[in-house]
C-alpha positions as CSV (number, residue, x, y, z in Angstrom):
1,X,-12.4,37.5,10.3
2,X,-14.0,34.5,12.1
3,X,-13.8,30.7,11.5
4,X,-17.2,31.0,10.0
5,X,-15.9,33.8,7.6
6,X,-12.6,31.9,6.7
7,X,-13.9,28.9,6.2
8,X,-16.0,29.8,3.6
9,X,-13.2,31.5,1.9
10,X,-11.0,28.3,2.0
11,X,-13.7,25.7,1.8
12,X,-12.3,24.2,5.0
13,X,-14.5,23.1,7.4
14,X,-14.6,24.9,10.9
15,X,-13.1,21.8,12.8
16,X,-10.0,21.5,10.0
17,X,-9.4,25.0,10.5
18,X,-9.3,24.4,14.1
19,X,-7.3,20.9,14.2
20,X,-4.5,23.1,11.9
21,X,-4.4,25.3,14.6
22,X,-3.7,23.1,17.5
23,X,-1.1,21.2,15.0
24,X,0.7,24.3,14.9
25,X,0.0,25.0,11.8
26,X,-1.9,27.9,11.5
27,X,-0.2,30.8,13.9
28,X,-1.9,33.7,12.7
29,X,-5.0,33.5,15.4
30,X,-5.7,36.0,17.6
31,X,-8.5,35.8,20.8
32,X,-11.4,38.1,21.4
33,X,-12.3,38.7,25.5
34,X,-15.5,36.3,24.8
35,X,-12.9,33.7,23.6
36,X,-13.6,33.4,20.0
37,X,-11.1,33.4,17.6
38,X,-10.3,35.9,14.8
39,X,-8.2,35.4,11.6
40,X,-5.7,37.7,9.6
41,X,-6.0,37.9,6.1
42,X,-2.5,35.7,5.8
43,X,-4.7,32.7,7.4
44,X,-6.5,32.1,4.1
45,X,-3.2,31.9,2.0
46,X,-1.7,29.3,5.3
47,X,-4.5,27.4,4.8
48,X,-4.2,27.3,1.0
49,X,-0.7,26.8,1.2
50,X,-1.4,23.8,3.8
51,X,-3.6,21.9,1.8
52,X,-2.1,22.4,-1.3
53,X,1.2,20.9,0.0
54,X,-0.6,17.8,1.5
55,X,-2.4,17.3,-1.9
56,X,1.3,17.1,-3.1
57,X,2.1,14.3,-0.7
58,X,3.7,16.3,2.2
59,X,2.9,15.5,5.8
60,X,1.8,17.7,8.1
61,X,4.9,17.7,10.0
62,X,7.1,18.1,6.9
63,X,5.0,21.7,6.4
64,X,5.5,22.2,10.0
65,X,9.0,22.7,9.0
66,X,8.4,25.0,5.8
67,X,6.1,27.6,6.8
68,X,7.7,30.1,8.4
69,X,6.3,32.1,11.7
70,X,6.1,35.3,9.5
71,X,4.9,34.6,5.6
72,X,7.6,37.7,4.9
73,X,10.4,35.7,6.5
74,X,10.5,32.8,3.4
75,X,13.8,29.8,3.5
76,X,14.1,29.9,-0.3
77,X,16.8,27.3,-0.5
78,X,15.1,25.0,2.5
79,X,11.7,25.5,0.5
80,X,13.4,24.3,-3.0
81,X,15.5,21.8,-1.4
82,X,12.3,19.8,0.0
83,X,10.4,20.3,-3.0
84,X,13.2,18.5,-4.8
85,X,13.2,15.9,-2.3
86,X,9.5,15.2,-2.5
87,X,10.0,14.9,-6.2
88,X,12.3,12.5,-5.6
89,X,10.2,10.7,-2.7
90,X,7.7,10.5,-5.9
91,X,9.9,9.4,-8.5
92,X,10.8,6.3,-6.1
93,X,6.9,5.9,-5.2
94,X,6.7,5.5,-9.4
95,X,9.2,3.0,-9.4
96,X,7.9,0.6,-6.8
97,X,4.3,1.0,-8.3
98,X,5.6,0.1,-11.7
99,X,7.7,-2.9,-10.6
100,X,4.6,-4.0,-8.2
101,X,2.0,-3.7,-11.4
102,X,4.8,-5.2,-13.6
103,X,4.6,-8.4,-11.0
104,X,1.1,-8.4,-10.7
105,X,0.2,-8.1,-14.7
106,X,2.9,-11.2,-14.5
107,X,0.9,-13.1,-12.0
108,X,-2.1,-12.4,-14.3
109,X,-0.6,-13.3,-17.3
110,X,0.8,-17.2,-15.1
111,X,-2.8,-18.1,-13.8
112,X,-4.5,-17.5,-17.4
113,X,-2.1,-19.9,-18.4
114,X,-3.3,-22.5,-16.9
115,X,-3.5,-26.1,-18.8
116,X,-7.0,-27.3,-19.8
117,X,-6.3,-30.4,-17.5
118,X,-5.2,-28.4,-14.6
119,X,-6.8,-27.7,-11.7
120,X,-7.0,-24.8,-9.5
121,X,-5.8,-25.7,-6.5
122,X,-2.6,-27.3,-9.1
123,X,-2.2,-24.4,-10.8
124,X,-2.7,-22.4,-7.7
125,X,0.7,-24.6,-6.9
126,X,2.1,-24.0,-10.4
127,X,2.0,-20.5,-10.1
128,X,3.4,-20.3,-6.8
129,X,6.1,-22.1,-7.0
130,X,7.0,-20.3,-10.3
131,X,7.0,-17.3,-7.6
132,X,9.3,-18.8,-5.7
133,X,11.6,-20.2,-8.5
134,X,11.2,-24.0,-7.9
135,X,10.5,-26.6,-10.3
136,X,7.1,-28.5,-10.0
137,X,5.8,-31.6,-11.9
138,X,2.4,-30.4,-13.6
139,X,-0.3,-32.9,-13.7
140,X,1.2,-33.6,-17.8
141,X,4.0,-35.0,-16.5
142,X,5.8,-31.8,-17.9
143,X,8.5,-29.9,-15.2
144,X,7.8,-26.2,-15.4
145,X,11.1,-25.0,-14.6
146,X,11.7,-21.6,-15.3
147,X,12.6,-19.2,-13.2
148,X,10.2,-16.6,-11.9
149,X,10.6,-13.0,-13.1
150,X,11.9,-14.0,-16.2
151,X,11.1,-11.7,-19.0
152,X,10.0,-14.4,-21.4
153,X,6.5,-15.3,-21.5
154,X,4.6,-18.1,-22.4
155,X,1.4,-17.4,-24.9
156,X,-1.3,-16.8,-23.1
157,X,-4.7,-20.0,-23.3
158,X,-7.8,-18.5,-24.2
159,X,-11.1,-20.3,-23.3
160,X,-13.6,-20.3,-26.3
């Protein structure tokens, strides 16, 4: 088949198809004498399999190392061992996303505390140096003194 013809069967465009190709990724083209390329049947399942490992988070050169030169001629133990390790890459990814949006609902939850008689640009300090686990005299005459990352919260001030 040609480029036209497979990519409309894997809704790639033609210069995808062709950028796979000079990645390496796609092996199965052959040349006609006028130069244009043709495509085995196993170029549609590449391609599928290509895009649906990068929607899964795997680089390009990562499936460079998976598919094999011949789709007959699978690594079923280096296949399963790099699909356990990109679960694992994503379990990790989870855990730094939840302790960053743990931090940041934090950060939230110090600048909507701010005092009625504070400031920005002091309770832009406040905050701060909460971060940064320092004491800081607030404009009350009060020292704010516990340590940031602490679980305990203070209730939140609501404007009415």
């Amino acid at each position: 088949m040609n480029i036209g013809e497979l990519a409309k069967r894997t809704g790639l465009t033609n210069s995808r198809i062709r950028f796979y190709e000079s990645a390496g990724l796609l092996k199965t083209v052959d040349r006609r004498p006028n130069g244009y390329r043709t495509y085995s049947s196993d170029a549609v399942l590449v391609l599928e399999l290509i895009t649906t490992a990068q929607k899964a988070g795997f680089s390009l050169d990562e499936i460079r190392t998976l598919l094999p030169s011949d789709l007959d001629r699978w690594e079923h133990d280096a296949l399963l061992d790099a699909l356990r390790k990109k679960v694992r890459d994503i379990e990790a990814l989870e855990q730094r996303l939840a302790e960053s949006k743990a931090q940041l609902v934090g950060l939230i939850g110090d600048i909507e505390a701010k005092p009625g008689d504070m400031d920005c640009a002091a309770n832009a300090r406040r905050v701060l140096s909460r971060m940064l686990g320092k004491a800081v005299d607030t404009p009350t005459g009060a020292v704010d003194d516990k340590p940031a990352g602490k679980a305990t919260r203070r209730p939140r001030a609501r404007a009415v």
